[in-house]
C-alpha positions, 0 to 999 in steps of 0.5 A, a space after each residue: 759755430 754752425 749756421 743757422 740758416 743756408 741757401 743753394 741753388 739746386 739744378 736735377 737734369 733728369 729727376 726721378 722719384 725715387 731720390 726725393 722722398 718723404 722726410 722731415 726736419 728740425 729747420 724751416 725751408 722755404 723752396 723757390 720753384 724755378 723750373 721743372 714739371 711737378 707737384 709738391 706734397 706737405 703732409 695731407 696737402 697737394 700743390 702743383 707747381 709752376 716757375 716761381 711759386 714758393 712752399 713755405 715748410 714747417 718744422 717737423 712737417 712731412 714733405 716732398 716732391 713729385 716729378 710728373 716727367 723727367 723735365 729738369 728741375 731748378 729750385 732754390 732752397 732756404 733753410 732757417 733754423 729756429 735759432 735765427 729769429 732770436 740771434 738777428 733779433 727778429 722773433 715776429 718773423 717766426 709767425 707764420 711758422 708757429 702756431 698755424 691754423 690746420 687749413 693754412 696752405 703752404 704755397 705762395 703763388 709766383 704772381 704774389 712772390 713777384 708782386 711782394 718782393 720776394 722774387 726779388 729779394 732772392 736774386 738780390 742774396 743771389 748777387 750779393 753772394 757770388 763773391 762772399 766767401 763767408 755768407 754765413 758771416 756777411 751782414 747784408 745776406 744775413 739781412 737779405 735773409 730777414 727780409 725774405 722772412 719780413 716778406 713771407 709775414 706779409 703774405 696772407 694769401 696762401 694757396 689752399 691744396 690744390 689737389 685732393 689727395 682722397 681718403 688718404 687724406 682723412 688717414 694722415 690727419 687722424 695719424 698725424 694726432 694719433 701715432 702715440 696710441 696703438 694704430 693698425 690698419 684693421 682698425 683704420 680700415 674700421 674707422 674709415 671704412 676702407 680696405 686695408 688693401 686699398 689703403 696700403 695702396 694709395 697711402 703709398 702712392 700718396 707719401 711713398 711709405 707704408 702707414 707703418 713706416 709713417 708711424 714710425 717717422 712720426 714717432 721718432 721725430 717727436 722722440 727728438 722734438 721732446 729731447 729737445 726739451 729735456 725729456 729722458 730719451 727712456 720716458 720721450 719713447 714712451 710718450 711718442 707711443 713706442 711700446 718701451 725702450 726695445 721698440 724705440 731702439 730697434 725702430 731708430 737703428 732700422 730708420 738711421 742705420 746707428 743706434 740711439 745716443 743722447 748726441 743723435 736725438 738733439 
């Protein structure tokens, strides 16, 4: 049976930025910064980094890190599935995953994730699991694991974006509740006042993707999300804002190099 939850500890000697890019995913994660020289982005927000602090990501967010220099990189990163909350009987713990207000941040900073537990809590999944050659079966990580989220609902203190990310910023809100309809950066440019030129520029500087390639992102994750939910992938196509089935295909092939099968979008 696969797992719903895992966690690594990760070690990048030299990171560069071109191996971290943009995505998004199914599952939560929670990333605990250990070392290294970098900011984090989550959709419109922007976080310096320092050791210990800890991003809490949610489903379907679009993020990903920034190396301002090759200093080398430590993290410890949690994935929980949606399906852990019910299987270890702790439905509350998802609340600070759903349901978030648009200006909640998303970062825990190390003088908190030290003073709540947290911090802790991780070394001790840490010890616990040196020598489990099963982790995914072993109760007490499997404890630890809820306690980590126990913690994480605790914490009403979240940073805010510590760094404005410019009139890119306005663009992705609007796109994050506009990529069903029809968008061009004519008509961004116009509702913006903004060169297109200028805003191709720094929306990639900013996310490391083209608008259209964001679009596109958008669009297919909510193709899986509404699969997910029983939607027809033919009417899910349509709903998430591809022009019909053609569009959908062709855009899917393009960002996963397979075609779409109904075993692929769930």
């Amino acid at each position: 049976m696969e797992s719903s939850f895992s966690i690594a500890e990760s070690y990048t000697p030299a990171p560069t930025n071109a191996h971290f890019q943009l995505h998004n995913h199914d599952d939560y994660e929670i990333l605990l910064f250990l070392a290294g020289d970098a900011r984090y982005v989550v959709e419109d927000k922007v976080y310096t980094l320092e050791p210990g602090d800890l991003i809490l990501i949610r489903k379907h967010e679009f993020h990903r890190i920034y190396h301002n220099s090759s200093s080398p990189y430590r993290r410890v990163v949690l994935m929980v599935s949606p399906s852990f909350f019910q299987e270890n009987a702790c439905p509350d713990y998802e609340a600070q995953f759903l349901n978030v207000p648009p200006d909640m941040g998303h970062k825990i900073s190390a003088d908190t994730v030290r003073s709540c537990g947290l911090y802790d809590a991780f070394a001790r999944y840490k010890k616990y699991g040196k020598n489990s050659p099963q982790p995914f079966e072993n109760p007490v990580l499997k404890s630890v694991i809820v306690e980590i989220l126990y913690l994480i609902n605790q914490v009403s203190n979240f940073s805010a974006s510590d760094i404005s990310a410019g009139p890119v910023k306005s663009v992705i809100l609007y796109l994050n509740s506009h990529f069903d309809r029809t968008v061009t950066l004519d008509s961004l440019q116009e509702k913006f006042f903004i060169s297109k030129y200028y805003l191709c520029r720094e929306f990639r500087k900013a996310t490391g993707l083209t608008v259209h390639e964001y679009i596109r992102r958008k669009r297919l994750t909510m193709v899986r999300e509404l699969r997910s939910r029983g939607m027809r992938i033919c009417d899910a196509a349509l709903e998430a804002g591809f022009r019909d089935y053609s569009s959908f295909y062709r855009a899917f092939q393009k960002e996963y190099g397979i075609p779409p099968r109904s075993d692929n979008l769930l």
